[in-house]
C-alpha distance (Angstrom), angle and dihedral (degrees) to the residues before:
residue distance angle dihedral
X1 . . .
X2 3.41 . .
X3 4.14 117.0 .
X4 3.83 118.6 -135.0
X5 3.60 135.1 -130.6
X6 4.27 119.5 -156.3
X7 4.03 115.3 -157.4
X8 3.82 90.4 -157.9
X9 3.94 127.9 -134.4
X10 3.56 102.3 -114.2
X11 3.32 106.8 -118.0
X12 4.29 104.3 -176.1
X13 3.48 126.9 107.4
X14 3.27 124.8 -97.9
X15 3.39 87.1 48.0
X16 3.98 121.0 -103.2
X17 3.81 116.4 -145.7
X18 3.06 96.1 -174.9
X19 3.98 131.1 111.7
X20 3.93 130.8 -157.0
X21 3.72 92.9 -146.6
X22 4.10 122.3 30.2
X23 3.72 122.1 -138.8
X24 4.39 86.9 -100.5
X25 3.56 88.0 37.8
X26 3.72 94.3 53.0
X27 4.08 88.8 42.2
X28 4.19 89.0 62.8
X29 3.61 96.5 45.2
X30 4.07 85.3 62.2
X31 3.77 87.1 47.7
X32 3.55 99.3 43.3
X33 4.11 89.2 47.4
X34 3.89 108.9 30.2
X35 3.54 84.4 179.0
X36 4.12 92.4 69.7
X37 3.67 139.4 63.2
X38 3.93 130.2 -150.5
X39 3.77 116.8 -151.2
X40 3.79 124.7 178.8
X41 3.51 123.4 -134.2
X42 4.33 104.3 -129.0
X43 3.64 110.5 -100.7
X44 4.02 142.0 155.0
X45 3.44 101.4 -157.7
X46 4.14 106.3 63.5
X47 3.63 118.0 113.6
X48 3.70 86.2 -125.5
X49 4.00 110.2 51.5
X50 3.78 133.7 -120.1
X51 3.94 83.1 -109.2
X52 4.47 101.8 54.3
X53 4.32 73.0 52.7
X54 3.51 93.1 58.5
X55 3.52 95.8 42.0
X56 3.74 98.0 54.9
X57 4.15 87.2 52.7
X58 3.91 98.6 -95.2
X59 3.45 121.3 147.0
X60 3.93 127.0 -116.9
X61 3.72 120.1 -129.8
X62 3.56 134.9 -173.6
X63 4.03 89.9 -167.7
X64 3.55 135.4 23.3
X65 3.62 97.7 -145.0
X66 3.72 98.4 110.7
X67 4.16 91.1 53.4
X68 3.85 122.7 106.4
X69 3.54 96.1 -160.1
X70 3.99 123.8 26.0
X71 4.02 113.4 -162.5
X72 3.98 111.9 -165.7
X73 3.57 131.5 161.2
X74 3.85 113.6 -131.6
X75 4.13 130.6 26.0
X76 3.96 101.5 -55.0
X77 3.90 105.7 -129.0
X78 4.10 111.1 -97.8
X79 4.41 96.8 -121.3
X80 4.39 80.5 57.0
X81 3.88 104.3 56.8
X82 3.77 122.5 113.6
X83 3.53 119.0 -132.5
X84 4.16 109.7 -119.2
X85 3.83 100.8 7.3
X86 3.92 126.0 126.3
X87 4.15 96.7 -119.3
X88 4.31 112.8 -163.5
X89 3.95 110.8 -158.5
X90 3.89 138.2 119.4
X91 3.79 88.8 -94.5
X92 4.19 92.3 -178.2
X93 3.65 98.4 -143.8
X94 3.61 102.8 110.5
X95 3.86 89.3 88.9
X96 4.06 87.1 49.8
X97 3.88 86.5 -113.4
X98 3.99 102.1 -171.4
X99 3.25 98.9 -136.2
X100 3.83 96.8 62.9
X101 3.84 93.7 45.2
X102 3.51 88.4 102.1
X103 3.81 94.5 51.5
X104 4.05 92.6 51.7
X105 3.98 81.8 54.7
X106 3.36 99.6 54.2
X107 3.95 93.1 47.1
X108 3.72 86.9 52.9
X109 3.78 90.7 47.5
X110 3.62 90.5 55.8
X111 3.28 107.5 37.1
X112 3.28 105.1 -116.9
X113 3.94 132.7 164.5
X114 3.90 107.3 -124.7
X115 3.56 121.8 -158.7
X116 4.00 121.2 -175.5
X117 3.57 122.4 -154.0
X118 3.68 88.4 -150.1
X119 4.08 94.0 54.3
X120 4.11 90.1 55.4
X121 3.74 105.7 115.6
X122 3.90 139.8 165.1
X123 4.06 118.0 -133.1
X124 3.45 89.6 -71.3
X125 3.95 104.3 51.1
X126 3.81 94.8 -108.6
X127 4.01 110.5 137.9
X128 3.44 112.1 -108.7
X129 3.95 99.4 -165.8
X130 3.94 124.4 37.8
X131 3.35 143.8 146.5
X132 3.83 85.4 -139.9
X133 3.97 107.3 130.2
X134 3.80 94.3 37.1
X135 4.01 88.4 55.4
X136 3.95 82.2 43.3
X137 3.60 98.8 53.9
X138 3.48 97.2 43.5
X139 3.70 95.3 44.9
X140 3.99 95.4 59.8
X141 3.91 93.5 39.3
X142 3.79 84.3 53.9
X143 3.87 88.7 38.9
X144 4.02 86.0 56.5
X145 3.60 95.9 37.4
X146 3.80 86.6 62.1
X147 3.65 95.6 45.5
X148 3.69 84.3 55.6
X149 4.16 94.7 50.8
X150 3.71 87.0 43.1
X151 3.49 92.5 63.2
X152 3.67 110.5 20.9
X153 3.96 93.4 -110.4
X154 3.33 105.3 127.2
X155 4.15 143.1 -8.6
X156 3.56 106.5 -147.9
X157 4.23 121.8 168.1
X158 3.70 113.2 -83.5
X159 3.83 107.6 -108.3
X160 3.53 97.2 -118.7
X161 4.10 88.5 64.3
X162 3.88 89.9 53.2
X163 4.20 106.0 107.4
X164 3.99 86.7 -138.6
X165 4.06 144.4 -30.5
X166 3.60 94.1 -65.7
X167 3.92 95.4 50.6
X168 3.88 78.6 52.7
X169 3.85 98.3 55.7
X170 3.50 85.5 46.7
X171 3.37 88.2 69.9
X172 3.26 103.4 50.7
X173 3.91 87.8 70.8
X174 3.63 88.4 70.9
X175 4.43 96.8 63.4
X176 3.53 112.3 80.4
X177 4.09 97.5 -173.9
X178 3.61 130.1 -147.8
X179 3.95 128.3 -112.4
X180 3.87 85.2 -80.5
X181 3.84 132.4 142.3
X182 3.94 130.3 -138.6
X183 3.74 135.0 -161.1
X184 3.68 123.4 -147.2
X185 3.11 134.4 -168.2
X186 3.46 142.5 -140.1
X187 3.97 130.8 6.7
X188 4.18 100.4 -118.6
X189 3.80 129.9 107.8
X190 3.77 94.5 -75.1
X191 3.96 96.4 47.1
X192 4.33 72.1 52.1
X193 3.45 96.1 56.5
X194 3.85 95.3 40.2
X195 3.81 89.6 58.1
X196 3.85 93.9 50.3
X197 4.06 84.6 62.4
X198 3.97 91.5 46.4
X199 3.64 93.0 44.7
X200 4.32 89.7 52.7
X201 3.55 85.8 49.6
X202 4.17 85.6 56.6
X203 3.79 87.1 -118.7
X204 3.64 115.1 166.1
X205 3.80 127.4 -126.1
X206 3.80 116.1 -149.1
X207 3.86 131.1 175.2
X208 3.80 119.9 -98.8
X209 3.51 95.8 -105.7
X210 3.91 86.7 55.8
X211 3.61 91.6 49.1
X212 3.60 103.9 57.3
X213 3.76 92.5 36.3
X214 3.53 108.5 42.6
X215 3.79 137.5 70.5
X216 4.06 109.3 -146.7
X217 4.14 121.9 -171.5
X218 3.33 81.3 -145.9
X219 3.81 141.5 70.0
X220 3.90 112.3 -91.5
X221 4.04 141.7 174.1
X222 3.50 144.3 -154.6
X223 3.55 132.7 -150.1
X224 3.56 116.4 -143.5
X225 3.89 131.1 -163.5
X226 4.09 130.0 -178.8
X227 3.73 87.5 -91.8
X228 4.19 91.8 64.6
X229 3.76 97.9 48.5
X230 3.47 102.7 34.0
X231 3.45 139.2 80.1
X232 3.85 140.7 175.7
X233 4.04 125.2 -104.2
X234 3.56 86.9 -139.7
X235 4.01 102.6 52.2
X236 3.26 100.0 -115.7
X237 3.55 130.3 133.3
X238 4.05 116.0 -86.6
X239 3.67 121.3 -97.5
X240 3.92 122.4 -171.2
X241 4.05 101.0 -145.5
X242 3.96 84.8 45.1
X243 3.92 99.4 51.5
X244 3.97 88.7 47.6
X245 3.66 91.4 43.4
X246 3.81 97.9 57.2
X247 4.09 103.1 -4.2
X248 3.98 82.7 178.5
X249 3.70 93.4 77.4
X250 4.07 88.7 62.5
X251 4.04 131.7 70.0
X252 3.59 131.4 -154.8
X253 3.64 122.8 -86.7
X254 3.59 97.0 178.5
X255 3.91 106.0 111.6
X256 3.73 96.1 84.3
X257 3.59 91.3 60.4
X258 4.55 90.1 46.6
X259 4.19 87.6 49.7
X260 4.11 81.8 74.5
X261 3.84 113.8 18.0
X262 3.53 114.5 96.5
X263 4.01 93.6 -165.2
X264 4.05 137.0 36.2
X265 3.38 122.9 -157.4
X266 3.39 113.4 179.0
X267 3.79 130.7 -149.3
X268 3.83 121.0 141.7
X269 3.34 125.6 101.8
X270 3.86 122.2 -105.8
X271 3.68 130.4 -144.5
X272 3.76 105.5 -151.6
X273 3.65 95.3 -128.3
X274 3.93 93.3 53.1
X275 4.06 115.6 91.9
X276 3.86 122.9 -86.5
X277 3.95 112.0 -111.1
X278 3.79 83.1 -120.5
X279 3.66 154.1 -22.5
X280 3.50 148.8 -138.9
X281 3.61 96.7 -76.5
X282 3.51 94.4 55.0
X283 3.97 90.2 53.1
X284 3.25 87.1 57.5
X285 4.11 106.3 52.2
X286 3.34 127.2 83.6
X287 3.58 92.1 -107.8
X288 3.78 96.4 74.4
X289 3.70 117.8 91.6
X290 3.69 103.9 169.0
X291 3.64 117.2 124.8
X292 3.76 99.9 169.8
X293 3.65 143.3 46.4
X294 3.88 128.3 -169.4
X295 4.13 95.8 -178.0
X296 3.86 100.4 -172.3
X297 3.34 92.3 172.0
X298 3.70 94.2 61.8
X299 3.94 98.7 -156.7
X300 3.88 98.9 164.4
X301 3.98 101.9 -129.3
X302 3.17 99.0 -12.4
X303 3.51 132.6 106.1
X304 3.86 85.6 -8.6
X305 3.52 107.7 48.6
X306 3.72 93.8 -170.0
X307 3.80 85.6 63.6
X308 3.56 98.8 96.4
X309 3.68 102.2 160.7
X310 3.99 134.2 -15.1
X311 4.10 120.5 -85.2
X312 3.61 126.9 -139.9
X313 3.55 142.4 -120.7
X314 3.72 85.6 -113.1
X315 3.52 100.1 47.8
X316 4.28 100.4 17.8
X317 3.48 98.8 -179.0
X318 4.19 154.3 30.6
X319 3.77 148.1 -175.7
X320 3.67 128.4 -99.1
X321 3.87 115.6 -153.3
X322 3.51 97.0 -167.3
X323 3.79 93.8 -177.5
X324 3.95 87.8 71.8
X325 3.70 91.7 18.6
X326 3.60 97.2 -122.6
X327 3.71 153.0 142.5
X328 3.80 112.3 -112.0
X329 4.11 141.4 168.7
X330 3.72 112.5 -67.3
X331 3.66 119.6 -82.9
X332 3.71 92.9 -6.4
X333 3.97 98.7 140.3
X334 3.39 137.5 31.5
X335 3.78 84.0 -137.8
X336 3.78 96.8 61.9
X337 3.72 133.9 90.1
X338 3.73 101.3 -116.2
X339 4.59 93.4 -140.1
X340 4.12 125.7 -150.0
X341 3.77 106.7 -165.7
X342 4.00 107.4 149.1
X343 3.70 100.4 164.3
X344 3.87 90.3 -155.4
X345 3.34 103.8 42.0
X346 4.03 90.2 155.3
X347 3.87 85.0 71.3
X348 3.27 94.9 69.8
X349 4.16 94.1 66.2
X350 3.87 90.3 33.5
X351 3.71 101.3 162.9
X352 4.08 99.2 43.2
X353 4.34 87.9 41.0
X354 3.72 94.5 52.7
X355 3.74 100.7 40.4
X356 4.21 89.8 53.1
X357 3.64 86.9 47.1
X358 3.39 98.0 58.8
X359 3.22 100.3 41.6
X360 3.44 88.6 72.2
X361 3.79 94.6 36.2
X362 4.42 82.9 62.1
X363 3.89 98.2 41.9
X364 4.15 104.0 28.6
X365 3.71 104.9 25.1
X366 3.89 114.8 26.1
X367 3.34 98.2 52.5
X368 3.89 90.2 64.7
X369 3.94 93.9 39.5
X370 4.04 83.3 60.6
X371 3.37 100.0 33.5
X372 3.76 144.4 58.2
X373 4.20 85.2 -73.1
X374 3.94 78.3 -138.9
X375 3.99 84.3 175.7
X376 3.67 94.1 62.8
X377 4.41 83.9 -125.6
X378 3.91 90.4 125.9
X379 4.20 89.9 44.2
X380 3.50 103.1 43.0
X381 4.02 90.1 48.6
X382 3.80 96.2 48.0
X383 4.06 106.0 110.3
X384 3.40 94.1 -176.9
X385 4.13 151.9 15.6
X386 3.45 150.0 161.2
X387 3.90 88.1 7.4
X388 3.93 94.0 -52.6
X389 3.75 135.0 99.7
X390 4.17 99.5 -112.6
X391 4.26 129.7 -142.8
X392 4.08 115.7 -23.2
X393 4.18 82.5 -2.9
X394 3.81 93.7 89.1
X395 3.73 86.7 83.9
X396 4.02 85.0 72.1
X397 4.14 88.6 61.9
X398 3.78 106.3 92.7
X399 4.04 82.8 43.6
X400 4.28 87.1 51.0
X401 3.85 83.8 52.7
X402 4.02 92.8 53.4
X403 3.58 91.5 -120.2
């Protein structure tokens, strides 16, 4: 009997176009497993249409009822899960986000086998799947786009209007920046992708030192990691396996490198017991200069505190007035901190994001899921079955139990 794979309509809002598997993609997993069958779940609002499914051989379902395993791309809304099924998507509980808590409950309700994208590691713990550079390179074009509206520089096409990545470079040939300097963060695949945009745009990357020291008559960037902006309580000297072993024993160190950086981008990933790069105070002094911030990362107060909620692709960015620590109109004061927070950043390259992803998903992940998973990937990512949080998960029960 043959077992069945569900490419979910996404069902979150804002809407995701975005698809785990495309119509080709979905074509050579049949081929490569004769044994399996990919349906698609109905739906108007994939970048690739019901129809480029058909014509590859997938099936069209109104329901995914019949599926064994149900692939998706963002958190699938509570009143849609199927009781008993194995459900792949970037769930974003791990970090006991609040706003998912009820979603974890439900899966544990009805026992269902939760996979997340984000918990998919080799032997080592490195990811294995992402969407990583997409959400990069978007996140810095947007980051310079808003520099741009900020200061009436430039009026380059939003990303999301681009046809693909090489109608995006193409714009890039139309900014001509400013002597200005940018810090980013972080040293993943999005902090990647970010630099591959500031590198088009001919944007020079110096070392810290350089950057708080040096004046440049030309634009410049610095790439930051935990070790730069961080420093222990105790005084003594930083050590990697220490800060992400107990982050809580180290402060931020970052203000030196805000009191000459005209634009943040922000990448890294942050443990929510490690400091915030700065707070509201530090807005307000003199000794902030920062005028922009492209937070990729999208962690809502928390290691940007001006970050008060995610944008959208509609409506990409916001002010901070951090003298009343508010939310206000888009580049409405001088004063502000003009935010770019798009949670879904991927979206906005739809096509070129989804066809990466799954090309990992067929040659790194599904071969595992219907397999032996002799690597332990499919394991050691499960969050949750039979009705109980699985492995290194159980950490996520008091959170479960709304406490």
């Amino acid at each position: 009997m043959k077992k069945t794979i569900g490419l979910i309509r996404e069902g979150k809002i804002p809407i995701d176009r975005r698809v785990p598997l495309t119509p080709a993609q979905a074509k050579a997993v049949m081929s490569r497993f004769p044994d399996v069958e990919v349906a698609a779940e109905r739906s108007d609002i994939r970048c690739y249409s019901d129809q480029e499914y058909e014509r590859e051989g997938i099936r069209l379902l109104d329901s995914l009822e019949a599926c064994d395993i149900i692939l998706g791309v963002k958190e699938v809304p509570v009143d849609t899960l199927i009781p008993e099924k194995t459900y792949f998507f970037f769930s974003h509980t791990i970090k006991k986000q609040p706003y998912n808590r009820k979603l974890l409950q439900e899966i544990l309700k009805k026992n269902i086998s939760l996979i997340d994208y984000e918990t998919l590691t080799d032997e080592t713990g490195k990811r294995i799947i992402a969407f990583g550079r997409w959400a990069g390179i978007v996140g810095a074009y947007n980051g310079i786009w808003t520099f741009g509206q900020r200061y009436n520089l430039f009026d380059t096409r939003r990303a999301h209007t681009c046809f693909d990545l090489d109608d995006l470079w193409s714009e890039l040939t139309q900014i001509n920046l400013p002597p200005i300097k940018i810090v980013l963060t972080g040293g993943g695949r999005v902090a990647k992708g970010a630099m591959e945009v500031l590198s088009r745009l001919g944007v020079r990357k110096v070392t810290p030192q350089q950057f708080l020291e040096e004046w440049y008559d030309f634009p410049v960037f610095v790439q930051l990691n935990a070790r730069n902006y961080n420093r222990s309580k105790t005084g003594e000297e930083f050590s990697r396996n220490s800060f992400y072993q107990a982050p809580q024993m180290y402060e931020a160190d970052f203000i030196k490198y805000a009191a000459v950086a005209d634009i943040l981008i922000a990448s890294a990933y942050w443990d929510p017991k490690a400091p915030a790069l700065f707070d509201r105070k530090h807005i307000m002094s003199d000794n902030f200069k920062i005028s922009v911030v492209a937070d990729i990362t999208c962690d809502i107060e928390g290691s940007i505190p001006c970050t008060k909620r995610p944008s959208t692709i509609e409506e990409p960015i916001y002010d901070y007035n951090p003298c009343d620590d508010q939310i206000e109109n888009p580049l409405s004061d001088e004063a502000n901190i003009t935010v770019m927070a798009v949670d879904n950043l991927p979206c906005e390259l739809s096509r070129d994001a989804s066809k990466n992803f799954g090309n990992d998903l067929l040659d790194k992940v599904l071969p595992e899921i219907l397999g032996n998973d002799s690597r332990g990937i499919i394991q050691r990512a499960t969050i949750a079955k039979d009705g109980k949080l699985s492995g290194r998960f159980t950490y996520l029960q008091e959170y479960a139990d709304g406490k």
